[in-house]
C-alpha positions as CSV (number, residue, x, y, z in Angstrom):
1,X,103.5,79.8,124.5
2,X,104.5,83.8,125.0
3,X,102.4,86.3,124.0
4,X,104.0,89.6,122.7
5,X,102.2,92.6,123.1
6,X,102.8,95.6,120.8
7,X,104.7,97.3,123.9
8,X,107.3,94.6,124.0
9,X,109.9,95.2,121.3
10,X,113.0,94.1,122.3
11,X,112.2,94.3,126.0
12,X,114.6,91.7,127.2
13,X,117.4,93.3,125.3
14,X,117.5,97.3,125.8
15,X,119.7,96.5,128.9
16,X,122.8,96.4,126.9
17,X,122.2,100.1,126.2
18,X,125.3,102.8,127.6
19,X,123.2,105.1,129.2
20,X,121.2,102.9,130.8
21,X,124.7,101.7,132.9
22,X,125.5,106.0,133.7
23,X,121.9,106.2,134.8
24,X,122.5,103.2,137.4
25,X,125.7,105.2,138.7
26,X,124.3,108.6,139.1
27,X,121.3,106.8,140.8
28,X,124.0,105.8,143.2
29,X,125.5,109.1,143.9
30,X,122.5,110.3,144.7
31,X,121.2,107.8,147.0
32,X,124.9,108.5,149.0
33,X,123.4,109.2,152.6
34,X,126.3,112.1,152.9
35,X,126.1,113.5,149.4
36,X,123.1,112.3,148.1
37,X,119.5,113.8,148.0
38,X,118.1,114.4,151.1
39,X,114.5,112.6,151.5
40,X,112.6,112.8,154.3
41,X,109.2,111.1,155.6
42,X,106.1,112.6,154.2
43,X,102.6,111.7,154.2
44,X,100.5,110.6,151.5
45,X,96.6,110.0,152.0
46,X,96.8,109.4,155.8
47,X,99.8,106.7,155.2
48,X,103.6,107.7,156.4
49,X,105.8,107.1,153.7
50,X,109.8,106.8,154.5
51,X,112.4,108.2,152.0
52,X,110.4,110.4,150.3
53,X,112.1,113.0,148.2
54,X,110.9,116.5,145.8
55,X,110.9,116.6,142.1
56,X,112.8,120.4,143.1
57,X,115.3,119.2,145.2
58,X,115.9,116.2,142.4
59,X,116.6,118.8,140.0
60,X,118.6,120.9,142.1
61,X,121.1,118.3,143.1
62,X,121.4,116.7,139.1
63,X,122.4,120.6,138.3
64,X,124.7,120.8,141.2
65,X,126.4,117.5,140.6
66,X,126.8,117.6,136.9
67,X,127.1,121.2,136.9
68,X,124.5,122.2,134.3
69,X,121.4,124.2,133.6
70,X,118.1,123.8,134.8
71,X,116.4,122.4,131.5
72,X,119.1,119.9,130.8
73,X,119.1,118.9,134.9
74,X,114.8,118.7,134.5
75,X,115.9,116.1,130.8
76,X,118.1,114.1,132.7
77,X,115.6,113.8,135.4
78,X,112.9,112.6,133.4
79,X,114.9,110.3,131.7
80,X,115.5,108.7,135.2
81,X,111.9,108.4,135.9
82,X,111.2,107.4,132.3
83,X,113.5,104.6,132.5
84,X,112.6,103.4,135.8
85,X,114.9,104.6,138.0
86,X,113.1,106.7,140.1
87,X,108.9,106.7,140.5
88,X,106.4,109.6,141.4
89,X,104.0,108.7,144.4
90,X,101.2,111.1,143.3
91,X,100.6,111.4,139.7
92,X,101.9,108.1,138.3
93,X,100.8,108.3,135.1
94,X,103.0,110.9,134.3
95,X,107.0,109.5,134.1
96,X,108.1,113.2,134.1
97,X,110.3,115.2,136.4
98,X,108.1,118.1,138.2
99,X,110.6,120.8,139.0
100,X,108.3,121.2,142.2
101,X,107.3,120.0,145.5
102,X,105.9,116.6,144.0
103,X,107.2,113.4,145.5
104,X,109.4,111.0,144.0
105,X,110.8,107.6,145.5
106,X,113.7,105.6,144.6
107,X,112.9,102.5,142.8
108,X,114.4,99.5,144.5
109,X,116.7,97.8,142.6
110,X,115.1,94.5,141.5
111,X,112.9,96.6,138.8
112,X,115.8,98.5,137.5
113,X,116.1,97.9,133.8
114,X,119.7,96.8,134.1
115,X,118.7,93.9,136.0
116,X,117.9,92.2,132.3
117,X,114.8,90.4,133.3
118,X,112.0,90.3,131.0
119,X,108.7,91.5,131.3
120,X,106.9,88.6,130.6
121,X,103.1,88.7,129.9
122,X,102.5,85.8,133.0
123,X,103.5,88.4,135.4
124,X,101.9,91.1,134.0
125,X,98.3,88.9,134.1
126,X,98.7,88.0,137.8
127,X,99.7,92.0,138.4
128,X,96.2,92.8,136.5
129,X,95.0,90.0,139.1
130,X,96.0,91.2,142.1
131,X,94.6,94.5,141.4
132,X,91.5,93.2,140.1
133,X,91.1,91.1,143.6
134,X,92.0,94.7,145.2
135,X,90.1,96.7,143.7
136,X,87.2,94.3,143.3
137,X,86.8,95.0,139.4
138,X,87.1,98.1,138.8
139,X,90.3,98.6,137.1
140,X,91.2,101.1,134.3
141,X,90.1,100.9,130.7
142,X,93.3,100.1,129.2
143,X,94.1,97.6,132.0
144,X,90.4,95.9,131.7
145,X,91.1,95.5,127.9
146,X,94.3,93.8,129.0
147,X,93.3,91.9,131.7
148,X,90.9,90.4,129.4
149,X,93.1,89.7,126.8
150,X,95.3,87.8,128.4
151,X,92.6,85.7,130.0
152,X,91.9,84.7,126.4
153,X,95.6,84.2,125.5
154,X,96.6,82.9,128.8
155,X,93.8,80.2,129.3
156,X,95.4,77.4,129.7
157,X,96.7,78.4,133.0
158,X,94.8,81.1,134.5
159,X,94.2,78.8,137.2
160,X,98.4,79.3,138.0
161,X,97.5,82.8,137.7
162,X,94.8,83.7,139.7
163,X,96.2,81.2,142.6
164,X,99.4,83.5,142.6
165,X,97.7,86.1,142.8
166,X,95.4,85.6,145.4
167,X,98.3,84.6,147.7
168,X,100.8,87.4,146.5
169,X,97.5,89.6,147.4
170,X,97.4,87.5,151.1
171,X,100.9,87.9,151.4
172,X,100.6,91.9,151.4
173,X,98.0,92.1,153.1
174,X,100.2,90.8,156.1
175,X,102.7,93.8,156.1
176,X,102.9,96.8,157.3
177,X,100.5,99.5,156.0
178,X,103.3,101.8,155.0
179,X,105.2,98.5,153.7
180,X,102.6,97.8,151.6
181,X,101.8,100.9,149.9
182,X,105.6,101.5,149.2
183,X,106.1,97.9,147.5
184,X,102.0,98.9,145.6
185,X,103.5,102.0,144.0
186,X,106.9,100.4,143.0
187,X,105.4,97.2,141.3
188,X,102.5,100.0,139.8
189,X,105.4,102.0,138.3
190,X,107.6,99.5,136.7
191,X,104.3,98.2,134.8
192,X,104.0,101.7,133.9
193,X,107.2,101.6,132.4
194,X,106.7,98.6,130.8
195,X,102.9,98.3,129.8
196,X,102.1,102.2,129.6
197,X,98.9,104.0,128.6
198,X,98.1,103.9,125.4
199,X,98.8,106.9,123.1
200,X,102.1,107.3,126.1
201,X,105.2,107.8,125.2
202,X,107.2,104.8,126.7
203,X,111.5,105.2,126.8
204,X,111.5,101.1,126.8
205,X,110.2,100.4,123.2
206,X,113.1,99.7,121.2
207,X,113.2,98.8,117.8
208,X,112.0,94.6,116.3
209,X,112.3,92.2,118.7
210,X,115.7,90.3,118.2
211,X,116.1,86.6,116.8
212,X,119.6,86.3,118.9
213,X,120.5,87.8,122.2
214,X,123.0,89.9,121.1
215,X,124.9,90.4,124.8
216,X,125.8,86.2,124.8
217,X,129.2,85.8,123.2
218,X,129.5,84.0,119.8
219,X,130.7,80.5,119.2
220,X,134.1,80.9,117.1
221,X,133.1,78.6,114.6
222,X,133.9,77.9,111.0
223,X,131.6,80.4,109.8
224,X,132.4,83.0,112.2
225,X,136.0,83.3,111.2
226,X,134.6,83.2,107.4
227,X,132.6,86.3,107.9
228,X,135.3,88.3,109.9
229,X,138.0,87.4,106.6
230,X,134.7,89.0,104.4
231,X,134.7,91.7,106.5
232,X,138.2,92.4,106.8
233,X,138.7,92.0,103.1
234,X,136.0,94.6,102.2
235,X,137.5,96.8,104.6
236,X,140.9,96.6,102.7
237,X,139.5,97.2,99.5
238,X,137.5,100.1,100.4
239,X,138.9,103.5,99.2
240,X,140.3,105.8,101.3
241,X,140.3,109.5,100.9
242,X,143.1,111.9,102.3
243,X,142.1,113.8,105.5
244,X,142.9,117.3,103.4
245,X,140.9,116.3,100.2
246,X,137.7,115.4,102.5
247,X,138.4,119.0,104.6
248,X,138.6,120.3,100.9
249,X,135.6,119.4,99.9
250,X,133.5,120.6,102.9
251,X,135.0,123.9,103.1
252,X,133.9,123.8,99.3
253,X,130.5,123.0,100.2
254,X,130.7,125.5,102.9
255,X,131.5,128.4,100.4
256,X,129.1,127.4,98.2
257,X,126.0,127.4,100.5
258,X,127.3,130.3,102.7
259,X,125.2,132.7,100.8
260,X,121.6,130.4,100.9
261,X,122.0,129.4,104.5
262,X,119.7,130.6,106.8
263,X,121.3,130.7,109.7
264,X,124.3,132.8,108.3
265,X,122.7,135.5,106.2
266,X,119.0,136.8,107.3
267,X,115.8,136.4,105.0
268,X,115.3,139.1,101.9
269,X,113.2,141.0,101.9
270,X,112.5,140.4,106.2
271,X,111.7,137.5,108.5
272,X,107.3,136.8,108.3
273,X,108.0,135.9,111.4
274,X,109.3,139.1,113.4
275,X,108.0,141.2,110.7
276,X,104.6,140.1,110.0
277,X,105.5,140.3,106.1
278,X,104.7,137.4,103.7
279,X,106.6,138.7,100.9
280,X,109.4,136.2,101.8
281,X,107.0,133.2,102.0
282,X,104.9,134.4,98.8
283,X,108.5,134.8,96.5
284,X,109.4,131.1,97.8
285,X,106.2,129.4,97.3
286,X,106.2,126.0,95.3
287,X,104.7,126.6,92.2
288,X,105.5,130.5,92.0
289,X,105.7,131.6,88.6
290,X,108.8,133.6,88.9
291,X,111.6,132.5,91.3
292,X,114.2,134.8,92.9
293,X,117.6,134.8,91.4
294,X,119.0,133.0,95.0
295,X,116.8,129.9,94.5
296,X,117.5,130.0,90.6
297,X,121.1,129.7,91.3
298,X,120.6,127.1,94.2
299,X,119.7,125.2,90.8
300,X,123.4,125.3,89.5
301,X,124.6,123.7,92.6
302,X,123.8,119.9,91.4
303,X,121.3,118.2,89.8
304,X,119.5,117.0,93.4
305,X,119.4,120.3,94.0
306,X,117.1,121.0,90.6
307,X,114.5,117.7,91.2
308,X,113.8,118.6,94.6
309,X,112.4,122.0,93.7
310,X,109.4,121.9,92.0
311,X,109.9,124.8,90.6
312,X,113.2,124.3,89.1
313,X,111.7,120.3,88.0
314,X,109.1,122.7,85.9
315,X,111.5,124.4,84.2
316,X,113.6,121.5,83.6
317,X,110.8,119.7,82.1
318,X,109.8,122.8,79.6
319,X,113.7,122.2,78.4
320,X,113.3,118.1,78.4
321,X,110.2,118.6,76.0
322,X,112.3,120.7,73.6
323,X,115.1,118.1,73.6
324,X,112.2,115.7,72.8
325,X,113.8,113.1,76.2
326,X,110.9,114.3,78.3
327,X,110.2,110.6,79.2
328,X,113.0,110.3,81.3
329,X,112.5,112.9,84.1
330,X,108.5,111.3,83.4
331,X,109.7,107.9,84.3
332,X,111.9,109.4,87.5
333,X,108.7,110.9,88.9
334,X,106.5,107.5,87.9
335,X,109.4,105.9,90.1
336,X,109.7,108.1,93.0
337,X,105.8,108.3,93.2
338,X,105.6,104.1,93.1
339,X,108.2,104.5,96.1
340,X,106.4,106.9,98.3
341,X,102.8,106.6,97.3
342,X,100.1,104.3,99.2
343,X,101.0,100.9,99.1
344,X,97.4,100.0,98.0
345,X,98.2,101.3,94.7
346,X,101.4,99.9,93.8
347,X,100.6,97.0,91.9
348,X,98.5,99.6,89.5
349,X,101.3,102.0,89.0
350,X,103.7,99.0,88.2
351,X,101.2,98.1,85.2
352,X,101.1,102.0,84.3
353,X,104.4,102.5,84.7
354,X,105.3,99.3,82.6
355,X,102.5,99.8,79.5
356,X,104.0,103.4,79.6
357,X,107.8,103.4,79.3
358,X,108.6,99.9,79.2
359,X,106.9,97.5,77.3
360,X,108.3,97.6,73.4
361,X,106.1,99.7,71.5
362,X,105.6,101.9,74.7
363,X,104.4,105.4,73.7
364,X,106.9,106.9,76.1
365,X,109.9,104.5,76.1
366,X,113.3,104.7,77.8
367,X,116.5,104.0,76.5
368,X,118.5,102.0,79.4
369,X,120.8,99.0,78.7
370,X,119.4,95.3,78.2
371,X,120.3,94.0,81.6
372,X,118.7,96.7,84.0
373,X,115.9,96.6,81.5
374,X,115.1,92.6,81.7
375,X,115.5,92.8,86.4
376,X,112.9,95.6,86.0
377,X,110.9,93.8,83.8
378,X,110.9,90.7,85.4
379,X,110.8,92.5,89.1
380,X,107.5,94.1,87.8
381,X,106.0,90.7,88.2
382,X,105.5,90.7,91.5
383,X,106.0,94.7,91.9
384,X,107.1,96.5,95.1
385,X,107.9,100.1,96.1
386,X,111.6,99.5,95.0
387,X,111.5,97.4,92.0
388,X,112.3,100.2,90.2
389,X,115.2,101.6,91.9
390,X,117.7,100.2,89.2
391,X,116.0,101.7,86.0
392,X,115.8,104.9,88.6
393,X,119.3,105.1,89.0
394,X,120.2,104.6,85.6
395,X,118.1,107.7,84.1
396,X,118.9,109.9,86.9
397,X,122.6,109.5,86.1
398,X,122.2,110.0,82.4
399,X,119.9,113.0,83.3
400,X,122.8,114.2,85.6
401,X,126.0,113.6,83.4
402,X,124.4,114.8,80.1
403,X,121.1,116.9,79.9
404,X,121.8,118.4,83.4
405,X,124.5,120.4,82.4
406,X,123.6,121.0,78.4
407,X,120.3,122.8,80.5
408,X,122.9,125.0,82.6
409,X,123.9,126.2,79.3
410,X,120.5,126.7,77.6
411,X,118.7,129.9,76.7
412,X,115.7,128.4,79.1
413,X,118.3,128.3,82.1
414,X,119.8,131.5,81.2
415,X,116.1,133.5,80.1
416,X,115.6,132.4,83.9
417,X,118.3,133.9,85.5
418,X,117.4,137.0,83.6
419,X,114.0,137.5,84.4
420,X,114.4,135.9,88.3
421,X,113.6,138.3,91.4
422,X,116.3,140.1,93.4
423,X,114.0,141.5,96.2
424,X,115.3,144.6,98.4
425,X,115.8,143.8,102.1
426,X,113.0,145.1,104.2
427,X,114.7,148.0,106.9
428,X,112.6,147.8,110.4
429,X,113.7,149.5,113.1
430,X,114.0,148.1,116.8
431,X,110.5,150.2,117.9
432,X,108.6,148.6,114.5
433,X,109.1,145.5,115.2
434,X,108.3,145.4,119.0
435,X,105.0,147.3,117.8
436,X,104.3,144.8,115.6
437,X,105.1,141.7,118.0
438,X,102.2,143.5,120.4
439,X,99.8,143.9,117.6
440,X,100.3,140.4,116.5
441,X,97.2,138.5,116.7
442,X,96.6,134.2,116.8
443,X,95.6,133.1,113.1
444,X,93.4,130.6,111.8
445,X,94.9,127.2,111.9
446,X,95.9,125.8,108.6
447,X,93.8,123.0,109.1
448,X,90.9,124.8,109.2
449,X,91.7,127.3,106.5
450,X,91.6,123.7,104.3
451,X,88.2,122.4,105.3
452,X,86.8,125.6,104.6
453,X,88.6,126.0,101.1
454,X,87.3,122.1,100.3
455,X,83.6,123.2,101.8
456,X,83.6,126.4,99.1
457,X,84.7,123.8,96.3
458,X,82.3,121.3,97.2
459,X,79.6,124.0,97.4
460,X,81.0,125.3,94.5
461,X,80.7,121.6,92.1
462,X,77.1,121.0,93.6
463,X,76.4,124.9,92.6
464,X,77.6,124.2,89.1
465,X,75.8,120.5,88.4
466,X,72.2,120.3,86.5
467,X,69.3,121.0,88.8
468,X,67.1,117.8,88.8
469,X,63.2,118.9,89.0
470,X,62.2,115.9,89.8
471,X,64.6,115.1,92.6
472,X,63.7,118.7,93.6
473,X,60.2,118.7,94.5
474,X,60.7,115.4,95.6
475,X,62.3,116.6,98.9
476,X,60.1,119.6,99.0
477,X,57.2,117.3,99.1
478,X,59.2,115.0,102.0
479,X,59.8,118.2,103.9
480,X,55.9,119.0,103.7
């Protein structure tokens, strides 16, 4: 019996990872006695340790070697302590590179991660063991919780464990002092890698746990060469497009959105942010009554580009409901609301969704073909958040192909373009906006903004309710 913690996705299996291989090489280079990084013998709490190197002369020699900056040498660095590779002696909590005189030891190699053994919950118990037999009881909170956990999962031979580790703790106890505290922070450090804090951040979690081991090669069987003739059919069949139609197209692309990226052309009428102006932000709220002629015309672009814009979905539904087919962009929003929305309420927006624009009779009913209609019907049975993709699919390509582009030509489209906002560009000099960086003062975080807007409303509802007398004096009296 194995018990898998939440930590231990795909623990045995991350090995097979690239960069885990060019970590192990420049580990080498810089353990090199000629080129390497030079360590020395510190002390640390009265105790000499040997081979002792700074977090500052770490990053010094990554930039040196691979011939980078500072901030990508200090990434690289804590990648490397992240992963394993190399341990701090003082604050061990923390698998970050200090760009300062903290000190760091190389990890030996049998806890690298490329050595491909699993972190298996029997060791970790008689690690908890040991240090419970060390420190006579009094280990961390998140280790006691563990410690105890496994005693209840591991019961059926905690004898085994506690017997290991009383003589692994023996055993230690017959080294050297300096011995032992070296071999103490390396087996503390790779179960910091492995088993971290909770609410840390640990490099080693990796995706599901695997049924296979994918780094074993596979049996060429019978169904192996099927699948690869699958595959290599597909592959045939698949359409290919010409190197200077797909450069075509993105320099298309390109054009079009030159004008509405923000990284090519600055904010009209000024950047909030250098200028302390909210004009920008107020013109390009969500719901704003009237857009500017930029994000009308981002409208034009495709038919995504009109959903995903509230505003623009407004104004598409105002021309729906004169076309009398405003249950379709209804239904796309019943759809993409069932996809996204809490899970706990799926099962009632399927029965909505279905009494609404479904079931014959519906007061708002769609017009899609027999077959997509009778796998949504029958999917809504046992509904999910994608049992309505199909239907989904089907309306938003009849929206796009046909009313998308009959709304482009409409007088609600063009009334507004008309009326849309071209704001003037704000002019600030140099000197302005330095005086206005100085005078800029912290705001009031958003959050707090909210609770004190939802305060006023409640205040607000209670303010606007019937007084009960009774209830009143009531709690004067209980006051009294």
């Amino acid at each position: 019996m194995t018990i898998k913690l939440i930590r231990d996705h795909g623990q045995h299996y991350r090995p097979r990872m690239a960069c885990l291989t060019k970590l192990e090489a420049l580990v080498l280079a810089m353990q090199d006695t000629k080129s390497g990084v030079k360590s020395s013998e510190q002390k640390l709490n009265t105790t000499s340790i040997p081979h002792v190197t700074a977090g500052g002369d770490i990053l010094e020699w990554i930039a040196s070697h691979m011939k980078i900056d500072n901030q990508e040498a200090r990434t690289i660095g804590t990648m490397l302590v992240a992963f394993g590779f190399i341990y701090p002696l003082q604050d061990h909590k923390r698998l970050i590179l200090k760009p300062d005189g903290s000190l760091y030891r190389f990890q030996t190699p049998y806890f690298w991660p490329v050595q491909k053994w699993k972190a298996e919950d029997t060791d970790y118990a008689i690690y908890l063991a040991k240090r419970n037999i060390r420190k006579k009881g009094t280990l961390d909170n998140y280790e006691q919780e563990n410690y105890n956990n496994l005693q209840k999962w591991l019961n059926y031979k905690w004898d085994f464990i506690v017997m290991q580790a009383k003589e692994q703790y023996r055993t230690g106890k017959e080294r050297n002092k300096s011995d032992r505290v070296v071999f103490d922070c390396q087996e503390r450090a790779y179960w910091i890698v492995h088993r971290p804090p909770p609410q840390t951040h640990s490099a080693m979690d990796y995706g599901m746990d695997r049924l296979i081991d994918p780094n074993t090669e596979e049996k060429k069987t019978f169904d192996y060469y099927r699948r690869i003739i699958i595959y290599i059919q597909q592959v045939i069949m698949r359409p290919r497009v010409k190197s200077s139609v797909s450069l075509g197209a993105l320099v298309k692309h390109m054009t079009t959105y030159h004008d509405h990226d923000p990284f090519l052309n600055p904010c009209i009428p000024s950047n909030p942010w250098q200028s302390d102006d909210v004009t920008y932000w107020d013109l390009n709220m969500r719901n704003v009554e009237t857009p500017t002629k930029m994000r009308v015309e981002r409208w034009s672009f495709g038919f995504y580009e009109l959903l995903k814009d509230p505003r623009g979905r407004a104004d598409f539904r105002l021309f729906l409901k004169k076309e009398f087919s405003g249950e379709n962009l209804a239904f796309w929003e019943a759809a993409e609301e069932m996809k996204w929305g809490a899970a706990a309420t799926i099962s009632e927006k399927a029965e909505t969704t279905f009494k609404t624009f479904l079931a014959p009779g519906a007061p708002r009913w769609i017009n899609i073909d027999g077959r997509t209609m009778g796998l949504t019907v029958k999917g809504l049975e046992h509904p999910h958040r994608y049992v309505l993709d199909a239907a989904q699919t089907h309306i938003f390509m009849l929206m796009k192909k046909d009313t998308f582009y009959r709304y482009l030509k409409s007088p609600v489209y063009k009334d507004m373009q008309k009326n849309a906002i071209s704001p003037v560009p704000h002019s600030f000099t140099d000197a302005q906006l330095e005086q206005k960086a100085r005078n800029r003062k912290p705001s009031i975080d958003p959050i707090v903004l909210w609770k004190q807007e939802q305060e006023e409303k409640a205040k607000a509802e209670a303010a606007a309710r019937p007084i009960d007398i009774k209830q009143l004096m009531a709690s004067k009296l209980d006051r009294k």
